[in-house]
N, C-alpha and C positions, 0 to 999 in steps of 0.2 A: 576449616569449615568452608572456606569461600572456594578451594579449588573441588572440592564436594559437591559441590552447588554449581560449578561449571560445566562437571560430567552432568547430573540430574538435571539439568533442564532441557538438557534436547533428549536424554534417555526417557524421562515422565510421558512424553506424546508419544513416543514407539511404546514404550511398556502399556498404554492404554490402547493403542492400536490392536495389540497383540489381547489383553481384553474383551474389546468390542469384539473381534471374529468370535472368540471364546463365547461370549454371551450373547452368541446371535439368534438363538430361540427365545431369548428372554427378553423382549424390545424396553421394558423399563428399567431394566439393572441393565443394560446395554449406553443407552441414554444417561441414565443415572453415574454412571462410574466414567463416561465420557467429560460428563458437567463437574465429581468431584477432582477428577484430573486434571482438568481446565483452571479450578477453583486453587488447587496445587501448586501448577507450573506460576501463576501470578503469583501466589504467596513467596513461591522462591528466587523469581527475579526482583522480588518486592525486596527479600530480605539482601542479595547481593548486593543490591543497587545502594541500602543503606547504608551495607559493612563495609565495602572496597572502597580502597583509596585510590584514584587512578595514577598516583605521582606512582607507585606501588603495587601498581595492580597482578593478578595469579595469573598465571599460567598453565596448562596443561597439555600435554603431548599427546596425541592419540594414537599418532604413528609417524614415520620417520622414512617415506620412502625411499628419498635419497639424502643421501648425506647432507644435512644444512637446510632442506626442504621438508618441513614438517605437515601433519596438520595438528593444529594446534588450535586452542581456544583459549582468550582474554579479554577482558572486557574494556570496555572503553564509554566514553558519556553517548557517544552516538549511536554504538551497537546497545549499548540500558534503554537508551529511548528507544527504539525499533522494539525490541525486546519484552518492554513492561506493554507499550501499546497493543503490540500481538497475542500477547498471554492473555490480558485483562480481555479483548474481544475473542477470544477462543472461545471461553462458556457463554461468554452473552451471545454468541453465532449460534452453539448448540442448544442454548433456549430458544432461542427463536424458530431453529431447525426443527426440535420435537412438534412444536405446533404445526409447521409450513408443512411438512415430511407429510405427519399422519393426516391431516386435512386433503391436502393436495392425492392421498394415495399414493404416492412415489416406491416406487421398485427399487431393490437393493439399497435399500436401508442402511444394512452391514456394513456393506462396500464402499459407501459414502462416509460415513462414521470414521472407518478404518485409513480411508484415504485421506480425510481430512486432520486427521490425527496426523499423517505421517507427515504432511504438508506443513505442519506448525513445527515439528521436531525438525524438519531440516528448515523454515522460517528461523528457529534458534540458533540452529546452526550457523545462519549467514549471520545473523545481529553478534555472536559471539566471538568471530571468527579472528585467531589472532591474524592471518596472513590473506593476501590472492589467491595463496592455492585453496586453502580450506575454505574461501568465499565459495568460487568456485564449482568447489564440487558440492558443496548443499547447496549451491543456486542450481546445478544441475538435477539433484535429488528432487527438487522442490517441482522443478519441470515435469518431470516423471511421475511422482506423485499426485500433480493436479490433474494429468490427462483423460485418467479414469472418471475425476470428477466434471471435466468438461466436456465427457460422451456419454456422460450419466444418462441419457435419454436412452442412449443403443439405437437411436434413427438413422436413418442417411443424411440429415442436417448436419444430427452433433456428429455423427463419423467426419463428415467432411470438417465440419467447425474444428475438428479434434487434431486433422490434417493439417490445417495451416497455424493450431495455434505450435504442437511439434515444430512444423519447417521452420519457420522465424525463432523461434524462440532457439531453436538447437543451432538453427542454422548462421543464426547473428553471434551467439558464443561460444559455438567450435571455430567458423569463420575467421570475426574478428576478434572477439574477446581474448582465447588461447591465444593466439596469434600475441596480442599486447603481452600478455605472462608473458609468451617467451624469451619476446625482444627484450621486456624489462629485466629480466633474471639473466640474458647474456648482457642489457649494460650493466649492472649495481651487481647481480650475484646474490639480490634479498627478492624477496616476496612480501618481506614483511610489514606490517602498518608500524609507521613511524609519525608522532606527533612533527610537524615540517616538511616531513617529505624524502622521499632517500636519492632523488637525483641531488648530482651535484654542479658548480657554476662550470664546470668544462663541457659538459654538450650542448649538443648544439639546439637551440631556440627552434629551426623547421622538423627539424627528429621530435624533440621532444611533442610540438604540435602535432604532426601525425601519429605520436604515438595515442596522446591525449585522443584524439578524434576514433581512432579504433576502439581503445576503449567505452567511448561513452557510445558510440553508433554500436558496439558490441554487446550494449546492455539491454537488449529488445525488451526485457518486463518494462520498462520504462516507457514506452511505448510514443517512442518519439517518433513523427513523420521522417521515413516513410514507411520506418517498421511499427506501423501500429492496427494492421487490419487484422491480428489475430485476436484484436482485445473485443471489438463488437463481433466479431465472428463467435466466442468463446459465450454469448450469451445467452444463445441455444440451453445454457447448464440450469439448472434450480438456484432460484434467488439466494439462498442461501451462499451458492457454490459463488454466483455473482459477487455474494460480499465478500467471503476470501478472496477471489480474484479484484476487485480494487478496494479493499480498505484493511485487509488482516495482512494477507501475505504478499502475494505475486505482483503486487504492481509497486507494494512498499517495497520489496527485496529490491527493483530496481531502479529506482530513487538512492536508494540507501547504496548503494554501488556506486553509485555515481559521484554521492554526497563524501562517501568513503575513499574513495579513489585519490577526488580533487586533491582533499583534505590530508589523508596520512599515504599517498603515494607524491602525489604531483607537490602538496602544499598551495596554500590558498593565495602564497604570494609570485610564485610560480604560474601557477594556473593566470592570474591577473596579470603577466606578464607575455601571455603568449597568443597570437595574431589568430590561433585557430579556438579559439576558447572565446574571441568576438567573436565569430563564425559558430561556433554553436550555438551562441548566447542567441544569436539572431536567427537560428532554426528552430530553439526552443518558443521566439516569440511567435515564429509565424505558426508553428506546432498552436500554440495560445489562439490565436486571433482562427485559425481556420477549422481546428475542431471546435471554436465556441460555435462559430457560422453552420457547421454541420449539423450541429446539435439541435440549433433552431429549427431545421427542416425537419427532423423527423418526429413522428406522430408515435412512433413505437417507443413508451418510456422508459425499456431497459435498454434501446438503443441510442434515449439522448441522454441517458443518464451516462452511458458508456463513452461517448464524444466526450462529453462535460469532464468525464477521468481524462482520459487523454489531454484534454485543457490544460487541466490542474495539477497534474505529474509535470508540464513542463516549467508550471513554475519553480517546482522545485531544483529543476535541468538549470535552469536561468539562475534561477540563486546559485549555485555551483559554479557557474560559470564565470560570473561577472568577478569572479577574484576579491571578494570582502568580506569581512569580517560579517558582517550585518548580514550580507546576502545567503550565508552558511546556518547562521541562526533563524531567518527567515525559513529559509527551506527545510531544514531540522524539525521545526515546529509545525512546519506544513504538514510532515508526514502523519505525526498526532491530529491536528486541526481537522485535515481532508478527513483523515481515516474516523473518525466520528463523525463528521458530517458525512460523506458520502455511506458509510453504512446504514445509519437513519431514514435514508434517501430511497436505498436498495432493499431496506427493511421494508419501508411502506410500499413500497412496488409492491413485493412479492403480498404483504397483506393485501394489497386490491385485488389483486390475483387470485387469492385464496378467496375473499370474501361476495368482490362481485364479478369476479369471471373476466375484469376486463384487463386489457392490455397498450391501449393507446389513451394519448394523451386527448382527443376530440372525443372520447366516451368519459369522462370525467367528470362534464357538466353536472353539476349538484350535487358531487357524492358526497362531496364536504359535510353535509346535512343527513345524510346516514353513518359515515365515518368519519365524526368530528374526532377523534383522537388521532386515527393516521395522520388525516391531514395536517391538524397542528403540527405533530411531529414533524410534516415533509414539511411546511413551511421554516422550522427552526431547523433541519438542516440545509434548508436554503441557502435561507440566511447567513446560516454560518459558512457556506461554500463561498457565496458572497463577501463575506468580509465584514459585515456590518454587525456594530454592537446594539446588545450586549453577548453575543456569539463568538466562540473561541476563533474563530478563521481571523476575527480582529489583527490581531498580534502578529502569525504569520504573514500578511500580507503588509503589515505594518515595517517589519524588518526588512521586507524583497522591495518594497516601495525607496526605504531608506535606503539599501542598497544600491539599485540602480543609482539614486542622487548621487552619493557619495559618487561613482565613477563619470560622473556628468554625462551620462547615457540616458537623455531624455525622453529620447524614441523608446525605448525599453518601459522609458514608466509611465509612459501613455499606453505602452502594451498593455500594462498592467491592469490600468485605469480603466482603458476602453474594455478589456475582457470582462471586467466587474459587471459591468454595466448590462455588456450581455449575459451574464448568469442572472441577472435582476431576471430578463426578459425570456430566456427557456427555462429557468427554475420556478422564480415568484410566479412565476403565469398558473404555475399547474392548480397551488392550491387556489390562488381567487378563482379558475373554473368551476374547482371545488363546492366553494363557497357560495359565489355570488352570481353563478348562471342557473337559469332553473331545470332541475334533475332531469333527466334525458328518460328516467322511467321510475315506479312508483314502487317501494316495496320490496322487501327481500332479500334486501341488501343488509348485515350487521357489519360489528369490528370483527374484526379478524382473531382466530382461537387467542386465549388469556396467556400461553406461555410469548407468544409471539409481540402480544401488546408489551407484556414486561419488557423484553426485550430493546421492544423502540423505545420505550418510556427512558431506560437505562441509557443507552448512547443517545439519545436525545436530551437528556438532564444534564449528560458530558460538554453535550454542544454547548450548553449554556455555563456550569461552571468552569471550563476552562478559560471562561472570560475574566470570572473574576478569582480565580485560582490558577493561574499562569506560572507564576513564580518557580514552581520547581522546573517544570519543563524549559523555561529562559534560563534555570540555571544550567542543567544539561547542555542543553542547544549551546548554551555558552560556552562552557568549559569543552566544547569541542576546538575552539579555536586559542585559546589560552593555555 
């Protein structure tokens, strides 16, 4: 059953893809068969995740190119976490997208539907993957896939925005990325994820360091300085497309590469062993500390909300890096944590959008007070971006805190520290505008369509029970390094 369930989960989003085109004159069995396939693919990582044993886990081959080089898929606790997180926001994207879509009037409907479908099949793809090569190439699928949805407009903005999010992204992992396969597969002769790692103690420490730095500088979705101008470029796209891009798919895939890498390539005690893995550790800080600073200045709120990713993907870089135990579960948990919080975030944008036409954060004075629901919501995933209980970001940041200690790396967990402080201050700011300034105009303003509230309501009630329901995803997170 469970290698059943290895082929079906990334086949269910292409077989629905292939759907939507099908029922492209029918916009609510279009919609509707997008939402039960969404509702599907959870139920099936739902049940894998139950039934595998990881000491034991399936296998399956899909192909065999060259001899000993497979693509292959198997599961693991870090690829289940990616995996459940992605699935379970696939329909709650798609309900929120029937409201955003029809309200807003948006063109190619089909085309989005269809593209975003395929974009989660190869999102499974990565989370399932047993080796580098099949990462790989559904990380490459996943590129190709989104691009449709970040020119969604067909202006000369998104064309351009659509330009540089291609160059970087193909161009950091043809570049560097391949380049690291290579070198790894002429030392060891595997590709494959191994719980420890598959180098062994006869290479050499500065090899193995630049190999490490190719790979992680080769992960551009991760959107580390100074490959990160394709992620606010890419906002040009529909809120919606915004939320796959930092909290379902594309910015998790490259987190989860990284996290992946450290872990069943390098190994966690490896990685903490090697002079260039401080050196990222301390890219990912300044990555932290200078897209919080950018984020402050800008008045456009799908562009600080975009800095603010960029922040918060590096903590997860940092966690990876710093070589601990703690720091791998910190960042593990991030992925879940962010990705409900910042889609909450990117959801209420896109309702003010829809509802009062505005776009910056200095038009916001009062709205609180016509859209007391969004803004609750954008306040709780503030919060939880922040850290503070009783909001699931608690935890994760709880472990990367720990982590730094654990390596007496102080400066690091003042990184930590000080960034919090500044998310209090570009996040929390937006609803007290909200709130407790007086409305900038009178009237005519409501919430935003009812499929759309559900929506926030849903990863917004995430943000909060994952606070005090943690436990499974600590256990995951955990059992990645054990």
């Amino acid at each position: 059953m469970t290698t059943h369930l290895l082929v079906a989960i990334p086949l269910l989003p292409l077989l629905a893809a292939i759907g939507v085109v099908l029922t492209r004159r029918h916009p609510n069995l279009r919609e509707s068969l997008t939402l039960i396939a969404g509702v599907l693919l959870f139920a099936c990582v739902a049940v894998l995740a139950s039934s595998i044993s990881f000491d034991a886990a399936p296998r399956v081959i899909l192909a065999e190119p060259i001899a000993g080089l497979a693509l292959a898929l198997s599961p693991e606790p870090l690829g289940i976490l990616f995996a459940l997180v992605a699935s379970f926001l696939w329909p709650v994207t798609t309900l929120y997208a029937v409201g955003y879509m029809r309200a807003h009037h948006e063109r190619n409907q089909t085309r989005f539907y269809a593209a975003f479908a395929v974009s989660i099949a190869a999102a499974m793809g990565i989370a399932l993957a047993a080796n580098m090569l099949t990462l790989f190439v559904f990380y490459e699928v996943l590129t190709v896939a989104t691009y449709p949805l970040v020119t969604h407009a067909g202006n000369d903005e998104a064309r351009r925005a659509g330009r540089i999010y291609l160059g970087i992204l193909m161009g950091t992992s043809i570049g560097l990325l391949l380049l690291a396969m290579v070198w790894t597969w002429q030392l060891t002769g595997t590709l494959e994820f191994t719980p420890g790692g598959i180098f062994d103690d006869t290479l050499e420490k500065g090899m193995l360091g630049t190999l490490l730095v190719l790979y992680v500088l080769g992960t551009g979705k991760a959107a580390l300085m100074p490959f990160h101008r394709w992620l606010p470029a890419a906002m040009v796209a529909p809120t919606p497309v915004s939320a796959l891009l930092h909290a379902v798919a594309v910015v998790k895939a490259g987190v989860f590469t990284i996290l992946k890498v450290s872990v069943y390539l390098f190994g966690i005690d490896l990685v903490g062993s090697l002079a260039s893995a401080d050196w990222l550790a301390g890219l990912a800080a300044v990555t932290i500390l200078l897209a919080s600073l950018v984020a402050m200045t800008k008045d456009n709120l799908k562009a600080r909300l975009a800095y603010s990713t960029i922040s918060q993907l590096s903590y997860i870089v940092l966690g990876a890096m710093i070589g601990t135990a703690a720091g791998v579960i910190g960042g593990g948990m991030h992925i879940a944590m962010h990705a409900f919080g910042k889609i909450t975030l990117f959801f209420c944008a896109g309702a003010i959008l829809v509802a009062a036409h505005k776009t910056c954060v200095s038009e916001l004075d009062g709205l609180g007070r016509r859209m007391p629901l969004t803004m609750i919501a954008f306040l709780v995933g503030a919060l939880s971006i922040v850290g503070l209980p009783p909001f699931g970001g608690t935890w994760s940041k709880w472990f990367l805190v720990q982590g730094t200690l654990d390596t007496g790396m102080l400066l690091l967990t003042a990184v930590l520290l000080l960034s919090s402080l500044l998310n209090v201050i570009y996040l929390a700011a937006i609803p007290l505008r909200g709130f407790f300034r007086p409305p900038a105009q009178d009237g005519g303003i409501s919430e935003a369509p009812t499929p759309s509230l559900i929506a926030i309501g849903i990863t917004g009630s995430v943000c909060v029970g994952l606070f005090f329901f943690a436990q499974p995803l600590y256990d995951l997170a955990g059992a990645i390094v054990r």
